[in-house]
Structure formats: structure tokens, C-alpha cells
NUMIKOL-776013 format. One record per atom (N, C-alpha, C, O): x, y, z; residue in one letter. Coordinates in steps of 0.2 Angstrom, whole numbers, plus 2048, in hexadecimal, padded with zeros to 3 digits. Last residue first. Example, Ala and Ser with C-alpha at 12.3 -4.5 7.8 and 13.67 -1.06 7.14 Angstrom:
% residues 2
8407F5823S8447FB824S840800827S843806828S8427E4827A83E7EA827A8427F0827A8477EF82AA
% end
This chain:
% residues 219
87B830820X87B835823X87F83B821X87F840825X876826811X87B828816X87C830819X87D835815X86882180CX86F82780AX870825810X86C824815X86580F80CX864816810X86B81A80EX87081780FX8658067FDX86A808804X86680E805X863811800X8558017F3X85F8037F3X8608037FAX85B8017FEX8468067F1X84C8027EFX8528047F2X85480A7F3X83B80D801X83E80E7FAX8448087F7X8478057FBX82D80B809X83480B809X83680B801X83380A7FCX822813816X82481380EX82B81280DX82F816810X81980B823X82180D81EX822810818X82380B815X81280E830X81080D82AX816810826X818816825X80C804841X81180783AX813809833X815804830X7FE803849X800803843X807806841X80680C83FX7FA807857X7FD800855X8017FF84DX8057FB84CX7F9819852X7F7811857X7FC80D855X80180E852X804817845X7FC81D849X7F881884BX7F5814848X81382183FX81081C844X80681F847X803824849X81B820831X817825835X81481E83BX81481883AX828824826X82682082BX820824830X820829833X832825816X82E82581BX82A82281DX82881E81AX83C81A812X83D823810X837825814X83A82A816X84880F817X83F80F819X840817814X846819813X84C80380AX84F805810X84680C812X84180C80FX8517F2804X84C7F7805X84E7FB80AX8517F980EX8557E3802X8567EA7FDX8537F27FEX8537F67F9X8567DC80CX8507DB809X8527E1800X84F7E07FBX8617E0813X8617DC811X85C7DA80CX85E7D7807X85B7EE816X85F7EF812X8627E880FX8657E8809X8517EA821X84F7EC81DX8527EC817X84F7EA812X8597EB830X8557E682AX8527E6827X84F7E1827X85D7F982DX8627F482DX8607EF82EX8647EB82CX85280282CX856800828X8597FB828X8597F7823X8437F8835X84A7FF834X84F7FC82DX84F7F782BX8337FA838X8397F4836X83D7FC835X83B802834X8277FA846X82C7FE841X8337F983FX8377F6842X81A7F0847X8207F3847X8247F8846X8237F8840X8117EA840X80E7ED847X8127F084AX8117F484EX80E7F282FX8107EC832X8107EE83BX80E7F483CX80E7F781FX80D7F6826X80A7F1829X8067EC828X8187FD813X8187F7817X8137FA81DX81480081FX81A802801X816803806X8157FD80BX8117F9809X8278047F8X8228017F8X81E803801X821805806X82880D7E7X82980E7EDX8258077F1X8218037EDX8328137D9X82C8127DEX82D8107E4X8338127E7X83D8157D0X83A81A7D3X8338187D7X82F81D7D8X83F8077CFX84480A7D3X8408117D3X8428147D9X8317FD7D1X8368027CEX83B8057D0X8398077D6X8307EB7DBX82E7F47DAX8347F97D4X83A7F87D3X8367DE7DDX82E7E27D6X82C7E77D6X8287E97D2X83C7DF7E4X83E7DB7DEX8387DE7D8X8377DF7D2X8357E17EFX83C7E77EEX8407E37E7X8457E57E5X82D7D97F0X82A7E17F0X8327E67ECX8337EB7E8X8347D07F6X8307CF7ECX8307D57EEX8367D67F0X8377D3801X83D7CF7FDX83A7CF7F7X83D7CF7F2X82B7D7806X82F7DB80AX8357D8803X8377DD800X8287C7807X8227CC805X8287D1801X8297D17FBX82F7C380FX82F7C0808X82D7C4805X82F7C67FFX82C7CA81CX8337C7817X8327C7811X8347CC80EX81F7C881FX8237CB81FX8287CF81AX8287D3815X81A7B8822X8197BE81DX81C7C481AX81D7C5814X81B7B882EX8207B682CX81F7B9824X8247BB820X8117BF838X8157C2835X81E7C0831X8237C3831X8047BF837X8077BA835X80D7BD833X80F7BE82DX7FC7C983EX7FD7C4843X7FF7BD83EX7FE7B7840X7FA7D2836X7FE7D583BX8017CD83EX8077CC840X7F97CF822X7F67CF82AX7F97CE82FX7FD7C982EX8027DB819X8007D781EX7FC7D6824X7FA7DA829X8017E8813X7FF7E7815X7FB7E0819X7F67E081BX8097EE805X8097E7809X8077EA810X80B7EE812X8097F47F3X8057F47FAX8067ED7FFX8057E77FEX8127FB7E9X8127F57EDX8107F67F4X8137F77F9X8168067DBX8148037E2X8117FF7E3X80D7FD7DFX81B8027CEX81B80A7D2X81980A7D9X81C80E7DDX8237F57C8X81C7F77CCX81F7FC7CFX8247FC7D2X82C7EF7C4X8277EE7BFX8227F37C3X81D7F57C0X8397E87C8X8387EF7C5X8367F27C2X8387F67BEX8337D67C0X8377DA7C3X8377E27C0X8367E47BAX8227D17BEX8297D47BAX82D7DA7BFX82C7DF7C0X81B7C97CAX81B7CD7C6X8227D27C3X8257D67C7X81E7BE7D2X81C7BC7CBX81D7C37C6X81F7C47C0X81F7C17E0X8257BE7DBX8227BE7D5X8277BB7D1X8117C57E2X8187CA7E1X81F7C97DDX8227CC7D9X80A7BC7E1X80A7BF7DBX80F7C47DCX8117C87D7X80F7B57EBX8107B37E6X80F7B67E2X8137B57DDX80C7BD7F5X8147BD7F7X8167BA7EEX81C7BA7EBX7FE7BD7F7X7FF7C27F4X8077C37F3X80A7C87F1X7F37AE7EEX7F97B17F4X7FE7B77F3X8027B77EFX7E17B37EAX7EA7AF7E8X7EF7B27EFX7EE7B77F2X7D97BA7DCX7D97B77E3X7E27B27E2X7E67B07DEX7DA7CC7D6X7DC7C47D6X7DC7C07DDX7DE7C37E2X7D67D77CCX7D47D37D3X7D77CB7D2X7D67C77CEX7DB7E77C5X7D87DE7C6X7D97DD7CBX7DB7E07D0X7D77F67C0X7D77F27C5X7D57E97C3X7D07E77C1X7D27FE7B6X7D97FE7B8X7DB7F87BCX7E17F57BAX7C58007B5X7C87FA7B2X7CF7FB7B2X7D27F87ADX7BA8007C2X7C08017C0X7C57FC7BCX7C87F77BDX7AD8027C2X7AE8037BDX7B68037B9X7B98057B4X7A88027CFX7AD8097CDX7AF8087C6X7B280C7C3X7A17F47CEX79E7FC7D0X7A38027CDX7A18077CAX7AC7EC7CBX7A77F07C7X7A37F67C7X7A27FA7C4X7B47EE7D9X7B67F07D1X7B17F07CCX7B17F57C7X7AA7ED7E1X7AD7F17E1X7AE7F47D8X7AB7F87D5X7AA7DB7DDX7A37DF7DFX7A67E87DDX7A47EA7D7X7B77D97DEX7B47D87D9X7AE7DC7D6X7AD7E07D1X7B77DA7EDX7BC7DE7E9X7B87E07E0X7B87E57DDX7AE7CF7F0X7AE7D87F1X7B27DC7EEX7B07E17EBX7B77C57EDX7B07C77EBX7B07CF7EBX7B17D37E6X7C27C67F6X7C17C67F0X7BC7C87EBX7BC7CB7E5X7BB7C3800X7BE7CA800X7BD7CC7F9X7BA7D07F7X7B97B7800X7B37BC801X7B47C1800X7B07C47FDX7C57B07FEX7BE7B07F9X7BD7B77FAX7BF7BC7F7X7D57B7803X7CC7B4806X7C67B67FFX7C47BB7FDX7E17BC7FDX7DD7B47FDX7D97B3800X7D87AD800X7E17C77F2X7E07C57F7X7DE7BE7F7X7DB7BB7F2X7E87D47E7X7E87CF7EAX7E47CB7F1X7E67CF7F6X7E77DE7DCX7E57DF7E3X7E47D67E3X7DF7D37E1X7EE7E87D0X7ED7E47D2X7EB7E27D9X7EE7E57DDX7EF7F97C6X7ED7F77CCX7EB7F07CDX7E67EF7CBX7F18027BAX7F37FB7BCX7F27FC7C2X7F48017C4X7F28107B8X7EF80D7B2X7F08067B3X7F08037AEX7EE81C7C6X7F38177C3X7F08127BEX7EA8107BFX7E58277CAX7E68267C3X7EB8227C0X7ED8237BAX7DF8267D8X7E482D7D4X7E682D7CDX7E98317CAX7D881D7D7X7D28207D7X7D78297D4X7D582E7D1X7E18117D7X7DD8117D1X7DB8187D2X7DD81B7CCX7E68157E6X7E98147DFX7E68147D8X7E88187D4X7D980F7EBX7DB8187EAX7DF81A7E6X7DE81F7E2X7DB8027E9X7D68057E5X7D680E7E4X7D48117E0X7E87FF7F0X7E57FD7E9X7E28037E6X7E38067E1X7E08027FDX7E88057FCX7E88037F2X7EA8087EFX7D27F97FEX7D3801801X7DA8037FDX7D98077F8X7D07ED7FEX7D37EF7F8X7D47F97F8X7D57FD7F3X7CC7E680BX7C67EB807X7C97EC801X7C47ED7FDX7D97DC805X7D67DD80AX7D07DF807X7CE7DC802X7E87D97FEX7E27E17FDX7DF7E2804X7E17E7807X7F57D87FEX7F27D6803X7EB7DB804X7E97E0808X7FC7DF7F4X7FD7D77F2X7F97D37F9X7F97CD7FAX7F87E97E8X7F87E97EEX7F57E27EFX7F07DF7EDX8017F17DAX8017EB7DEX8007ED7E6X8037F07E9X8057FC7CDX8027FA7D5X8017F47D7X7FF7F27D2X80880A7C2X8078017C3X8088017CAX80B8057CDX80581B7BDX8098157C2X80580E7C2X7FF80D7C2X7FE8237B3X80581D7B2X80981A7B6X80E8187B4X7FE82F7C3X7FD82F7BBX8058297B7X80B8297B8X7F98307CFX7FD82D7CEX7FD82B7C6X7FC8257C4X7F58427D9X7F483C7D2X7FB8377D3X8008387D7X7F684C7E0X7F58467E2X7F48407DFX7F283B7E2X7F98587D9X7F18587DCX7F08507DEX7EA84D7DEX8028577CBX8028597D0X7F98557D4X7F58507D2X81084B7C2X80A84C7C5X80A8517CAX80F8527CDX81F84C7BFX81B8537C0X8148517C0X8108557BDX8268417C0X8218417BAX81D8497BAX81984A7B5X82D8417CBX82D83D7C6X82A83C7BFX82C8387BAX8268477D5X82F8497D2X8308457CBX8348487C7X8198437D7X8198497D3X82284B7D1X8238507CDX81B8357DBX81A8367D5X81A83D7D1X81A83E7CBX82083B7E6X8268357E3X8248377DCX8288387D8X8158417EDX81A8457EBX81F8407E6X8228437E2X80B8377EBX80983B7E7X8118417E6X8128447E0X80E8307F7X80F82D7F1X8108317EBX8148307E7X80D83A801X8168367FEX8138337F9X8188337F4X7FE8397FFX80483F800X80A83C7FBX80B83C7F5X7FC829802X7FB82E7FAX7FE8357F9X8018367F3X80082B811X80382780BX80382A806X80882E804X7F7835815X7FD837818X800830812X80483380EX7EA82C811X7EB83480FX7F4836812X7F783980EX7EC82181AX7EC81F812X7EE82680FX7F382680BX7EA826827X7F1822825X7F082281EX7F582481BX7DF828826X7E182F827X7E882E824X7EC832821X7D781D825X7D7823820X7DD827821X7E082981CX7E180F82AX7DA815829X7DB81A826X7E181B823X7E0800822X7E3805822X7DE80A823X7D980B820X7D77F2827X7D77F7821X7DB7FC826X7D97FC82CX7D87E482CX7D87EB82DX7DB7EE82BX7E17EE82CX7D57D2830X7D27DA82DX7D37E182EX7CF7E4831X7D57CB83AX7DB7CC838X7D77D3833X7D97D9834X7C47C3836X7C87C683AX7CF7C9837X7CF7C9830X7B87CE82FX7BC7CA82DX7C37CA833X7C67CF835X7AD7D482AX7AE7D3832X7B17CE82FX7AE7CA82CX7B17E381CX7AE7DB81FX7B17DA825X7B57DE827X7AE7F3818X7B27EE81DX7B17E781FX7B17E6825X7A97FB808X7A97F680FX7AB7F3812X7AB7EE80FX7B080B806X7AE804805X7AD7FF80CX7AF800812X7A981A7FFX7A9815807X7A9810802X7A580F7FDX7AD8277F6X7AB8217F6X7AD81E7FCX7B381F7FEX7B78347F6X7B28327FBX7AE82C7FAX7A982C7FEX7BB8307E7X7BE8357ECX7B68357F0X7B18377EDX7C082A7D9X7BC8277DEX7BC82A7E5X7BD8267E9X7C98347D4X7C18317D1X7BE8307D5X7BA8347D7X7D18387E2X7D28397DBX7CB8377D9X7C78397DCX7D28367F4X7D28397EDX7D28377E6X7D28317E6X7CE8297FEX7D08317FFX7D08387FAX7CF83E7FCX7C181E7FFX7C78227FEX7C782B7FCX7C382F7FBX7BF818811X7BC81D80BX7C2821807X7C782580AX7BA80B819X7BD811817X7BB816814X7B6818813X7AE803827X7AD80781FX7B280981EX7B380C824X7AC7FF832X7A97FB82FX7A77FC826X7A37FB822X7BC7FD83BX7B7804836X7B37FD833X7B67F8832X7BE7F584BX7BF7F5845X7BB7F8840X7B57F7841X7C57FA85BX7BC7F9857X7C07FA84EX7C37FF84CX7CD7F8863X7CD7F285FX7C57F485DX7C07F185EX7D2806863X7D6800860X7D47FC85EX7D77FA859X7C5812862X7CA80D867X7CF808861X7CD80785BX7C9820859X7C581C85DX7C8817860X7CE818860X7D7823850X7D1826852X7CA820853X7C781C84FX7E9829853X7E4822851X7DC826852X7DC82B855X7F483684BX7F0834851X7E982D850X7E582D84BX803832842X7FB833842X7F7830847X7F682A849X81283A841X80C837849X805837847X80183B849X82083683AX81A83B83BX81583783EX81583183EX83183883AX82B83483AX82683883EX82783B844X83B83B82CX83783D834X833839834X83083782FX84383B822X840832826X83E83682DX83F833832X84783F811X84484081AX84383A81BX841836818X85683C80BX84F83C80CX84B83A813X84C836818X862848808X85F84180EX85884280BX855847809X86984E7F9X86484F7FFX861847802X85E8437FFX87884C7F4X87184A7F3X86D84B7FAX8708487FFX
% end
């Protein structure tokens, strides 16, 4: 069986580190060039573009092996993004055509916005729940979910774990889950979790993972 790659790819940061986007925008599918709003919320920070576009890739190939989607679709995938935020990593998911998308967060305000959003796009893929994002992980049906957005906030990082311990309880074995964190986590804490990394990009301070179920293949 063919290794699966784990080079890791270098996306250059753009602007200074601490000026936070007061907009993203997603990247493809329906909703392709839509800005959404950034709240001055501290701990706040949306994945940038260029990081979400390099994810959807790998996203888009897992689902093109899987189902012969082409053109970066995620056709009949289920989603969990258990620390929404703007709801940026969710909502792109809805925008390639996953028929489940949930987005979690626990600050009202965000919440709101999310809400605000989801009508605007009409998305009725998508629910919004206000609530703790490690709780609705454990709730949701085991080997239930094509992907698993976590996106902790950087400066709680006991979070982590648990998160990182449901995620790999609620993902499909054909899916995947999506970590970033200030870090690089590696296999060998990971494999305790059930998870091992299939790719990794770093861009600035951001580490951004895609990990899969099971043991890392063996060299």
C-alpha cells in the first residue's frame, strides 16, 4: 500500500501577525467569493484563505477517491465544525455541497451571526447551535461525520484532547479531521487519541493538520 504523503507544505502568512482580516471569503462551490464578517472578538481567528483553499484540495481529493467527485465538491458528506467562530470552515463545506453541516459555538454574538449568515445563503444544509463544541462531538453518532472541523482557541489548549479523543470517535473511517492548533502534534501523540497526521502545512504561527483514523503506515 502506498504511504500516504505527509510532506509538509509552507503557506507563506500575509500581513503582519497580529492584524486580524476583518473579512474571509469562501473559496468555492455556490457560495464562491462571498466575504463574511469577522467580529472584534478577542481569541478570534478565522483560518485565512489561502490555509482553507490548500485544506478543500485534500479535502476534495479524499472525496474524489471515494465517490469520484470531481472540481472540489464534497457531494453527501456530513460535517461538524465544533469551534465555528465566523463559521468560515463549515460554511465552505455547505458552499461544495455537503448535505449536513453543523457549526458550534459558544459566544452568543457569534452565534447570532451565524444565524444571520445562514439565512442570508439560504443554507439549509446547515444548523447552528449554540453550545460547547467537545460536547456536541461526543453526542454525535459514532463514525458519523466525513469531517471534523477543530479549531480551538489557541490560548485554551486543554481543549485539545478531548476534542482530538471525540473527533476520532465521530469521524468515518473514510474521513478526515481537520486540527489547527500553534503547534505541530505528531504521530506518536496522536495514535493514543486514535489519529495519525496524512497532512500538514505550517503558515505563520498556524499549524494546520489533516488527520486520518488508525496507526500511521509503517515506513
Amino acid at each position: 500500500m502506498k504511504k500516504p504523503d505527509k510532506t509538509k507544505a509552507r503557506v507563506q502568512p500575509t500581513g503582519r501577525a497580529d492584524k486580524r482580516p476583518h473579512e474571509v471569503r469562501i473559496i468555492g462551490g455556490q457560495w464562491k467569493r462571498t466575504r463574511l464578517a469577522v467580529a472584534d472578538k478577542p481569541g478570534l481567528r478565522p483560518t485565512p484563505d489561502r490555509v482553507r483553499e490548500t485544506l478543500f484540495n485534500w479535502l476534495a481529493s479524499l472525496a474524489g477517491a471515494s465517490s469520484g467527485a470531481t472540481g472540489g465538491a464534497l457531494p453527501g458528506w456530513h460535517c461538524i465544525d465544533a469551534f465555528a467562530g465566523t463559521g468560515a470552515l463549515g460554511l465552505e463545506a455547505a458552499s461544495r455541497g455537503a448535505v449536513s453541516v453543523l457549526l458550534v459555538d459558544q459566544e452568543s454574538a457569534l452565534v447570532d451571526q451565524l444565524l444571520k449568515l445562514k439565512t442570508k445563503l439560504a443554507a439549509e444544509a446547515v444548523r447552528v447551535e449554540r453550545g460547547n463544541g467537545v460536547t456536541a462531538l461526543e453526542r454525535t453518532t459514532a463514525n458519523s461525520m466525513h469531517a471534523v472541523f477543530l479549531d480551538p482557541p489557541f490560548e485554551s489548549p486543554a481543549l485539545y484532547e478531548p476534542a482530538l479523543r471525540a473527533a476520532a470517535r465521530a469521524v468515518h473511517d473514510d474521513g478526515a479531521v481537520y486540527l489547527e492548533a500553534a503547534r505541530l502534534w505528531n504521530d506518536e501523540e496522536l495514535a493514543p487519541l486514535g489519529l495519525h497526521v496524512y497532512r500538514h502545512l505550517k503558515a505563520g504561527a498556524v499549524h494546520a493538520h489533516l488527520l486520518r483514523k488508525g496507526p500511521a503506515s509503517a515506513a
